[in-house]
N, C-alpha and C positions, 0 to 999 in steps of 0.2 A: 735252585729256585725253591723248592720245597723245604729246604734249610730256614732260607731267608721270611716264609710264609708263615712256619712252627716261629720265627722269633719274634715277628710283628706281634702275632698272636698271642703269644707271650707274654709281651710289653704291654700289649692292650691286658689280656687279666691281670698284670700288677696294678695296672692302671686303677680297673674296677675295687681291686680288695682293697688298694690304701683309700680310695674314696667311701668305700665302705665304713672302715674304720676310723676314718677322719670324723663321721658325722654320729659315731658314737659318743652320746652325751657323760661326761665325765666330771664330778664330785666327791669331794674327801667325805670320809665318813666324818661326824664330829663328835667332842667329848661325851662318853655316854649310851650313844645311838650310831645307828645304820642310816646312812644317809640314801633313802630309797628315790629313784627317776619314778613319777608315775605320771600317765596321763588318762584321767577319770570322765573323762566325756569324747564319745568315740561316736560315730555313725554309720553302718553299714548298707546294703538293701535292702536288708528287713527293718526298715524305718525311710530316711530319704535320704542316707548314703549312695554312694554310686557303685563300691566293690563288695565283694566278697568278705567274710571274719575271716577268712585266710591272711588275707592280705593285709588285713589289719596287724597280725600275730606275725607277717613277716616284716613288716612297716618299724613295728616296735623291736623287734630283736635287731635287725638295723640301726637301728637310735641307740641301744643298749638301756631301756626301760627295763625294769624291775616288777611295776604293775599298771595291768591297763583295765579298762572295764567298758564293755561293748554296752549305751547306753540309748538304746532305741526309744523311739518315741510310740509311748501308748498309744495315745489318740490319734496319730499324725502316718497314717500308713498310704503313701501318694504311688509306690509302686506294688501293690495290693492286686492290680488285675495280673501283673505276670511273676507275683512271686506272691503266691496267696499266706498269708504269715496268721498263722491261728492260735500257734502257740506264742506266745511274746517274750519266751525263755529259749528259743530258738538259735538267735544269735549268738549268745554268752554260751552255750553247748558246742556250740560248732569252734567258737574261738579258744574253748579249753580244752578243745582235745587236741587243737593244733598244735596249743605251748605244750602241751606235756611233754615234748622233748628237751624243753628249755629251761632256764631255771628265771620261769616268769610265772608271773600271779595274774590272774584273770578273773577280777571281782564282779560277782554276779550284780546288774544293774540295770536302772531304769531313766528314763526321762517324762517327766510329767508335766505335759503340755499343754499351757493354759494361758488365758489372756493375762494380762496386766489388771486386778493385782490380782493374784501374786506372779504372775509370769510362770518362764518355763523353770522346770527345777529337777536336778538328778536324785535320785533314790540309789545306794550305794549298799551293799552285803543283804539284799533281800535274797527270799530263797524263790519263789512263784509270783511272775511278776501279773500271770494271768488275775492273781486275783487280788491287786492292788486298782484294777480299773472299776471308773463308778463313776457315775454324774457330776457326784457331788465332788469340788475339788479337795474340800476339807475332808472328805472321807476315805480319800487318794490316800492323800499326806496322812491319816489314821491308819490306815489299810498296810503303809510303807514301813511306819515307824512300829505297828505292833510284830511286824517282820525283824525288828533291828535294824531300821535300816539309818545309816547317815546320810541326812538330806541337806543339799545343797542350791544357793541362787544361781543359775544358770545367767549370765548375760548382761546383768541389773541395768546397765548401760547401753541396751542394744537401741538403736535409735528408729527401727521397726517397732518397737514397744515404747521407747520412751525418747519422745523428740528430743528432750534436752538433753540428753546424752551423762545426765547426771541419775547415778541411785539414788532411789528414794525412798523412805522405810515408809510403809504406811499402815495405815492403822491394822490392816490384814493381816500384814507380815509380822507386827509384831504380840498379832493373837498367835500366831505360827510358833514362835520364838516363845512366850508363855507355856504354851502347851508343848514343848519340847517336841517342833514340828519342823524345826528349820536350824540345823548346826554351821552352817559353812555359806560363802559366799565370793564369786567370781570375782577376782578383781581385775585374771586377763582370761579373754577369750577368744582365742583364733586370730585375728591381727590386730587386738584392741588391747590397749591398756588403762584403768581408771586411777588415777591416786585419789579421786575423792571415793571409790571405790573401798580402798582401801581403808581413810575417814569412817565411812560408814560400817567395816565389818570390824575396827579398831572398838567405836563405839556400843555396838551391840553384843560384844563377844563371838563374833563369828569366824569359824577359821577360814583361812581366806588361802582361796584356790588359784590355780593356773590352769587351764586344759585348755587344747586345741579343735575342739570340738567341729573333728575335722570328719568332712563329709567328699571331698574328691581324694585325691592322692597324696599324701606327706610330704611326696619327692618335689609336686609344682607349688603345693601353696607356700612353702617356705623359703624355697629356692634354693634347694640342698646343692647344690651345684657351685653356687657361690658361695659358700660357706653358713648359709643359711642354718635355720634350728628349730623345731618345733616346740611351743610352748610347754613348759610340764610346772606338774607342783612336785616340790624335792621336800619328800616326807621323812621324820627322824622319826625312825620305827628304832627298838629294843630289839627286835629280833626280824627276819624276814617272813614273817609270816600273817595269814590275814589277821588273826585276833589282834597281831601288834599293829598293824597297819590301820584298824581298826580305831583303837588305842590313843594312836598319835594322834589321827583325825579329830575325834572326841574333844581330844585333849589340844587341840589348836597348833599341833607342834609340824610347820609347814613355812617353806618361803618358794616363791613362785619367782620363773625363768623365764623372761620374753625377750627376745629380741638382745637386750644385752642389758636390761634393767629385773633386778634384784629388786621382790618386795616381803613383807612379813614383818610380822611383831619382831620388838627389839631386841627380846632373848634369844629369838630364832635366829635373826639376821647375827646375834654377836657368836652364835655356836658355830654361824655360815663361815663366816669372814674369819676369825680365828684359828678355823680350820684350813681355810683356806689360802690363808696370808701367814706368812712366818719373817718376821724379822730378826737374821743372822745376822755375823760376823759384824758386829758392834766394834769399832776401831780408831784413831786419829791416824790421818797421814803422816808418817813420820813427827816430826816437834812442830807442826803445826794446829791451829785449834779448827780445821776441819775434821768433821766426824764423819765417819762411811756406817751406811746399813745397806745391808742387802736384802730385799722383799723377794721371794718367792714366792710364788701362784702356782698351787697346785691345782686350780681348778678348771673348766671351759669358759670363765666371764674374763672380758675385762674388766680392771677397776682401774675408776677414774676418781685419784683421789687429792681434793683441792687442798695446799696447807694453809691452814689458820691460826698457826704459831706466829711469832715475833721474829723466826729464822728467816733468813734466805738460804738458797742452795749453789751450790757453787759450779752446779753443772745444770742447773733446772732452771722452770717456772716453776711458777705454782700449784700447775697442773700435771700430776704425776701418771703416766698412762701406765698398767701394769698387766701386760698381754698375757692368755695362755699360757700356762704351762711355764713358765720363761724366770728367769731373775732379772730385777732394777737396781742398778746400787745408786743408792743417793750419799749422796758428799754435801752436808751440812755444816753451818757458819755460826760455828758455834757462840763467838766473841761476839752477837750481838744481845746476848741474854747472860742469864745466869744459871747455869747447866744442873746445880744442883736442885734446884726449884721448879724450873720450868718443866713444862711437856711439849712434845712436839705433838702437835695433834693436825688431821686428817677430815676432812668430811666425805667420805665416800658418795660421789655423785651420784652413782646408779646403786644407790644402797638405799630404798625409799620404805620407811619404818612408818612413815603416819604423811599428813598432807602438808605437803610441803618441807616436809623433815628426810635430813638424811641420816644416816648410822654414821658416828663417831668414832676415831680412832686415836687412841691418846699412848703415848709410848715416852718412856723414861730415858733421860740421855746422860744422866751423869754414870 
C-alpha cells in the first residue's frame, strides 16, 4: 500500500514539473541579438495588485522570462489602509532580491496614472520613484525622464478611458513625444490586442510593447492549464543586461506575443521569423516535378501561413499550419510556373507588421 501511495505521488510530481515546463515561453535568439522574454508592466499590493512581489518573481521564473519590472501605480494606492506603502520603491526592492537567485532582471519602475489625455503610462529604469510624483502630470513625465527613464503608453485602447476603443495621438501626447517624454506604446495589454495600435506607434516612432499588466494570478487569467500564455514583449538585446535592454528599447528593437498573434515593425518581425522558420531539405520526388521543403519551427507560435504563389500543393491548401516546435514538409507543383523565375511566397497570418499588413515570406525554388 505504501508502495502503491510513493508512486501515485510520483506520477502526480511528474505531472506538475512537465506542466511546469510546458508553460515556459520559448524563442530562438535571432541574427545578431539575444532574444530576451520580458514583461514590463506588473502589479502587486503595493499598488492594486492582489499578491505579493514574491510571487510575481515566482510567476515569471515559471514562464522563463528574462526581465520583468514591478510597475505600481503612484497615484492609485486602494489598499493603502492595510498595506501603508510610503516608499513607492518598495515593491521593485522586494522583487530583486527575490530573483537574485535566478538569472532574471528586475527593471526598476513605475506606472503614471492619469486621466485621458494622456492616460496611464509606465516609467521604465528610474532609480526613486518617490520623487517622480507631483501634481503636475507633465512634471511626472519630467521628473521620470530626467531619471533616464523609458516611458511608455499604457493601454491607449482601454475602453474605461477611451470608448472607441481606438488610439488616438492627441495634441498632449504628441507635445510628450517632442519633448522626448513618451518612447514606446501598448499595442497588447492583458487580453487586448490593437492593430490600429500598432498604425499608431508605426506612425509616431514608437516601440511598441506587449505586457500583461497583470494584477490577479498569471496561472487564472491566461489559463495556463489549457495551454494558455501570458502576453510578453520579445526584446533583441546585444547582451543580457539592463543597459542592453535599455538600448533595444530606445532603439524600437521589439515584437510582441499574445495569444498566438506576432506584432512589430518589419525588421523585427523578419529577424523573428527567420529565426524562427528554417527551410530544409530542398528536393524533387524522384523524376517527378514535385518539390518537398521541410519548415521547421523552432519557436512557441504557430504560423499560419497563406500561399500567394501561382503553385498548388500536392498535399495542402493554401493554408499552411506550422505548430510548435514540430516540422511541415510541403510537396510543391512545380509544372505550374517557371521554377527559375518564380518565388513561392507566404503571407504569415498572425505576423501583423502595420494595419492590416502582414510579414512576407518569399523563398526560391529552382
Amino acid at each position: 500500500m505504501r508502495t502503491f501511495i510513493s508512486t501515485i505521488f510520483l506520477l502526480a510530481l511528474n505531472v506538475c514539473v512537465a506542466q511546469d515546463q510546458n508553460r515556459i515561453i520559448e524563442f530562438p535568439d535571432v541574427d545578431g541579438f539575444l532574444t530576451l522574454k520580458a514583461d514590463l508592466h506588473i502589479h502587486t499590493v503595493f499598488s492594486d495588485g492582489l499578491v505579493w512581489p514574491t510571487i510575481r518573481v515566482d510567476e515569471a521564473v515559471k514562464d522563463g522570462l528574462d526581465v520583468i519590472s514591478m510597475t505600481e501605480h503612484i497615484e492609485y494606492q486602494p489598499w493603502s489602509d492595510d498595506i501603508p506603502n510610503p516608499d513607492r520603491n518598495r515593491s521593485y526592492h522586494i522583487a530583486k532580491k527575490a530573483a537574485k537567485p535566478y538569472d532574471m532582471i528586475v527593471i526598476h519602475g513605475t506606472e503614471i496614472t492619469r486621466d485621458l489625455p494622456p492616460g496611464h503610462a509606465n516609467a521604465l529604469f528610474v532609480k526613486d520613484v518617490n520623487e517622480i510624483m507631483s501634481e503636475s502630470v507633465l512634471e511626472s513625465y519630467r521628473k521620470a525622464r530626467n531619471q533616464g527613464a523609458f516611458i511608455f503608453w499604457n493601454h491607449p485602447n482601454w475602453i474605461a478611458q477611451q470608448k472607441s476603443a481606438l488610439p488616438k495621438i492627441t495634441e498632449f501626447h504628441k507635445k510628450l513625444i517632442k519633448e522626448d517624454l513618451l518612447h514606446g506604446m501598448e499595442v497588447v495589454n492583458d487580453l487586448t490586442f490593437s492593430e490600429e495600435g500598432v498604425k499608431v506607434a508605426l506612425e509616431n516612432n514608437l516601440t511598441i510593447m506587449g505586457t500583461s499588466d497583470i494584477h490577479g494570478l498569471v496561472d487564472y487569467q491566461y489559463r495556463l492549464e489549457n495551454g494558455g500564455h501570458r502576453p510578453v514583449s520579445l526584446i533583441f538585446a546585444k547582451e543580457k543586461t539592463e543597459e542592453s535592454i535599455k538600448e533595444a528599447l530606445f532603439a524600437g528593437r521589439t515584437v510582441t506575443w499574445f495569444e498566438n498573434i506576432l506584432s512589430g515593425r518589419e525588421d523585427n518581425m523578419k529577424l523573428l521569423i527567420e529565426a524562427s522558420l528554417e527551410f530544409v531539405n530542398k528536393r524533387y520526388i524522384g523524376y517527378s516535378e514535385v518539390l518537398e521543403y521541410d519548415i521547421v519551427n523552432s519557436s512557441d507560435a504557430t504560423f499560419y501561413l497563406h500561399n500567394t504563389s501561382p503553385y498548388d500543393f500536392y498535399a495542402n491548401t493554401d493554408i499552411i499550419e506550422v505548430i510548435p516546435h514540430s516540422t511541415k514538409r510541403l510537396k510543391i507543383i512545380t509544372s505550374q510556373g517557371d521554377v527559375s523565375k518564380d518565388k513561392l511566397t507566404f503571407k504569415v497570418l498572425n505576423a501583423v507588421i502595420g494595419y492590416k499588413k502582414n510579414f512576407v515570406i518569399k523563398l526560391e525554388l529552382e
